[in-house]
C-alpha positions in Angstrom: -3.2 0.6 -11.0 0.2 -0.5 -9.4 2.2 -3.0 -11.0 4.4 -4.0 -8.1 7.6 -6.4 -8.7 9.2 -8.5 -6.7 12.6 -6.0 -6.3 16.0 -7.7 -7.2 19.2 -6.2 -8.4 19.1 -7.9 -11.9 15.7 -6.9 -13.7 16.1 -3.3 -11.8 19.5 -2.8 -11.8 19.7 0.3 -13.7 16.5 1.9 -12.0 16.4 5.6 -9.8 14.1 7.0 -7.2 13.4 10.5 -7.8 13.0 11.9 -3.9 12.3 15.4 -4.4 8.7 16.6 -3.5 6.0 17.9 -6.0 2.2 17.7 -6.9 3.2 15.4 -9.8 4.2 12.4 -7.0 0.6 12.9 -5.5 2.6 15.2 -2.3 -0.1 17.7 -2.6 -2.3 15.8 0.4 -4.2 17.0 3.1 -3.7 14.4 4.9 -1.7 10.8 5.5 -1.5 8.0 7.4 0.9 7.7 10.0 1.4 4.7 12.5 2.2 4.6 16.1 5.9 3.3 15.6 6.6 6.9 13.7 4.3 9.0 16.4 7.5 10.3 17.9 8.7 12.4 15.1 5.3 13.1 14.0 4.0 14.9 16.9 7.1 17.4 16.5 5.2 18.5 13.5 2.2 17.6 12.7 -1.6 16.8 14.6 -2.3 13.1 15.0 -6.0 12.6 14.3 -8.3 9.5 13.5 -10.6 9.1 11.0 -12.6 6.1 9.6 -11.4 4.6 5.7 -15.5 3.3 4.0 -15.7 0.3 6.0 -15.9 2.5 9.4 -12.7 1.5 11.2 -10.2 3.9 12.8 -7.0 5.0 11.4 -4.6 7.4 12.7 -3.4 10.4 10.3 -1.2 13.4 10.1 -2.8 16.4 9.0 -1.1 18.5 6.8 -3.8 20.8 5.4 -7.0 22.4 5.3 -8.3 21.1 2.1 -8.3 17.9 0.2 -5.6 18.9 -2.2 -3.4 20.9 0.3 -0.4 20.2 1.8 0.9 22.9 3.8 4.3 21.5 4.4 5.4 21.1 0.7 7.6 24.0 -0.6 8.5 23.5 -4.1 10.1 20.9 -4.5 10.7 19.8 -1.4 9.1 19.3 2.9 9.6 22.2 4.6 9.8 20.2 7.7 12.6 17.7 9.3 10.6 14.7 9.2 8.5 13.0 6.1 6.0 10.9 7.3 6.9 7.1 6.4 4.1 6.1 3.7 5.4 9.1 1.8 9.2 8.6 2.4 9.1 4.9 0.9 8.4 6.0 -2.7 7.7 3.3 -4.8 8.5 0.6 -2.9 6.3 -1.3 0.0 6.5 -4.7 1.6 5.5 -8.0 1.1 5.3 -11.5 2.4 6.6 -14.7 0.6 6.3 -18.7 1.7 9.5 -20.5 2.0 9.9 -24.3 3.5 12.9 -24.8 6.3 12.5 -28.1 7.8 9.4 -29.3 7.0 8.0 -26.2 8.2 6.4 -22.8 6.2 8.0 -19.6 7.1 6.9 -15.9 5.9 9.4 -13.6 5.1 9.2 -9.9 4.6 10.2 -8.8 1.0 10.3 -5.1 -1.0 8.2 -4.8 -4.4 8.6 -1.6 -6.6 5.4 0.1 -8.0 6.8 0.4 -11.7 4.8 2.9 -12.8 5.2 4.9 -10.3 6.2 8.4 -11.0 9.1 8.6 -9.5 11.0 5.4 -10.9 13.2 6.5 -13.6 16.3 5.2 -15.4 18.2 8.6 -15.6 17.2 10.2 -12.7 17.0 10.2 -8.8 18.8 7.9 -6.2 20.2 4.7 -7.3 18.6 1.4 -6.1 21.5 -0.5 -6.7 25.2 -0.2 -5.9 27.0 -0.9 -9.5 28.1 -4.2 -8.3 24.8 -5.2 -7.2 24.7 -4.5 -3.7 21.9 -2.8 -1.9 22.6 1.7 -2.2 22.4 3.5 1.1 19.3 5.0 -0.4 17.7 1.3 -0.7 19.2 0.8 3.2 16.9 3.8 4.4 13.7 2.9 2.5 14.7 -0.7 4.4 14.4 0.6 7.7 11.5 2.6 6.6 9.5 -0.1 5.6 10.3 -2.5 8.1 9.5 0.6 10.7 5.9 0.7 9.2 5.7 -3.2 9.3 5.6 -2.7 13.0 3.4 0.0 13.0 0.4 -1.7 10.9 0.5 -4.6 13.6 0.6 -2.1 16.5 -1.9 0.3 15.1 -5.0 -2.1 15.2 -3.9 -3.3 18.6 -3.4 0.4 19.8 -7.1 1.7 18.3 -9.0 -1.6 19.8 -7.5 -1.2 23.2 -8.5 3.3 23.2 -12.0 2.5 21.3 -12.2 -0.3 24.7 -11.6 2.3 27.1 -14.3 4.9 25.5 -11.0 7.7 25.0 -11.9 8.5 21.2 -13.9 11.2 20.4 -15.1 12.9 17.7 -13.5 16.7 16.7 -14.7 18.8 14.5 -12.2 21.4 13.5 -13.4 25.2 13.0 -11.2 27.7 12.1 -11.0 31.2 10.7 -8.3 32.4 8.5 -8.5 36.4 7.7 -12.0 35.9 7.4 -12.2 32.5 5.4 -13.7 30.0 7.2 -12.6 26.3 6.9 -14.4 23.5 8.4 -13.2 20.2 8.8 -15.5 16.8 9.5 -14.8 13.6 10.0 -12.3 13.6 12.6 -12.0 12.1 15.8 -8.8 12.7 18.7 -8.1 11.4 22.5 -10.4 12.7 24.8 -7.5 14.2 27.5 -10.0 14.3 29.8 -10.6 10.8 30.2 -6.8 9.8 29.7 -5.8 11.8 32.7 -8.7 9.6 34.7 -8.1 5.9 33.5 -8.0 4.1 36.6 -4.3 2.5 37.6 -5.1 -0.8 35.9 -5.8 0.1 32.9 -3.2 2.8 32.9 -0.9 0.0 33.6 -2.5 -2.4 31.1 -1.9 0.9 28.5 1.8 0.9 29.9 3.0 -2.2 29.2 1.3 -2.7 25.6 3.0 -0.1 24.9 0.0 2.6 23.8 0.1 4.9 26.4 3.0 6.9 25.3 1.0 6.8 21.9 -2.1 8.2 23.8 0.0 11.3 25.4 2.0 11.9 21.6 -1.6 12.0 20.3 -2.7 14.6 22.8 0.5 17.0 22.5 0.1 17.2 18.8 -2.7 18.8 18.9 -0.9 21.7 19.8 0.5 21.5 15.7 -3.1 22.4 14.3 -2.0 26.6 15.5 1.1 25.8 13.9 -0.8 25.0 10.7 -2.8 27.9 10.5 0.0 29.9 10.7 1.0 28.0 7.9 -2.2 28.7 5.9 -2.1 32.2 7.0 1.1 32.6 5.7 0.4 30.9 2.5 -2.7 33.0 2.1 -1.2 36.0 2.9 1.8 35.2 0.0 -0.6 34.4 -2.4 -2.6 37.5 -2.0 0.6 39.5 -3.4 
């Protein structure tokens, strides 16, 4: 159970991120969601792919393994890859909303909690929060932007999967592959159907356009070309593993 806090620089003064990677901060993942807003660095690297969370709606995730447990891109202690997908690279922190009053009217403002028992706050160890005067850290700058960039990206990500579930382009994949004679099998997934992306009619190409999803819908597509680059991964891993 989280036990989120409001973040200011006088009850968490003193406190530290630890940012390397490891199993111990739950990086050991097969896969995690990503968001529109981040699509462009994540289709350098990993496959986009839906799949449904219990109540049966669409989400978009980056795959980064082959089993539940496995993450592919984590070496050690760090990502062996130039991007970290965003709900990882926050940490402990995430955002909320708080009610203020400005001229007789109610406004909601974004605002960062801290998980406190997350793993990776420390006293001792990691990046500072807080500049010693009280000022935000460049650390605490980047997990800004980070947070604010996912922000976005939960609004636009509902948006984005009503308007491609409208226009009948998700499908369901089922992933088969074989791996020096270990077969993996993975269900649950669903991906753009290219073929009819490349036949949307010009209005609703347009209407794509200018909300802004069908960039998304072509990232989406040229991922897929990351699921050979992460069976060479597994290969690779396998093959180490077997020495």
């Amino acid at each position: 159970m989280a036990r989120n806090e409001l973040l200011n620089n006088v009850a968490h003064k003193n406190l530290r991120v630890i940012t390397h990677a490891g199993a111990q901060f739950g990086d050991n993942i097969g896969a995690v969601l990503t968001l529109p807003t981040e699509y462009g660095d994540i289709q350098r690297e990993y496959p986009i792919l839906f799949r449904k969370d219990p109540q049966g709606q669409l989400f978009s995730v980056a795959l980064l393994g082959f089993d539940n447990n496995e993450n592919l891109f984590l070496e050690g202690d760090r990502w062996d890859v130039a991007y970290v997908p965003g709900v990882v690279a926050r940490g402990p922190f995430s955002i909320g909303y708080q009610e203020r009053e400005e001229r007789g009217r109610v406004m909601r403002e974004p605002v960062i909690h801290i998980d406190l028992d997350n793993p990776r706050v420390s006293q001792t160890e990691g990046e500072p929060i807080f500049l010693p005067l009280g000022g935000n850290s460049p650390y605490l700058n980047r997990i800004t932007a980070t947070l604010r960039k996912l922000a976005v990206g939960l609004d636009a990500s509902k948006a984005m999967i009503e308007a491609f579930t409208a226009l009948d382009l998700i499908e369901p994949l089922d992933i088969e592959i074989d791996i020096d004679g270990q077969q993996y099998k993975l269900a649950g997934f669903h991906t753009i159907n290219q073929e009819k992306l490349a036949n949307l009619d010009a209005q609703n190409v347009h209407s794509l356009h200018r909300a802004g999803f069908l960039q998304a819908a072509f990232l989406i597509v040229n991922s897929e070309q990351n699921l050979q680059r992460l069976v060479e991964r597994k290969r690779r891993r396998e093959r180490v593993g077997m020495r």
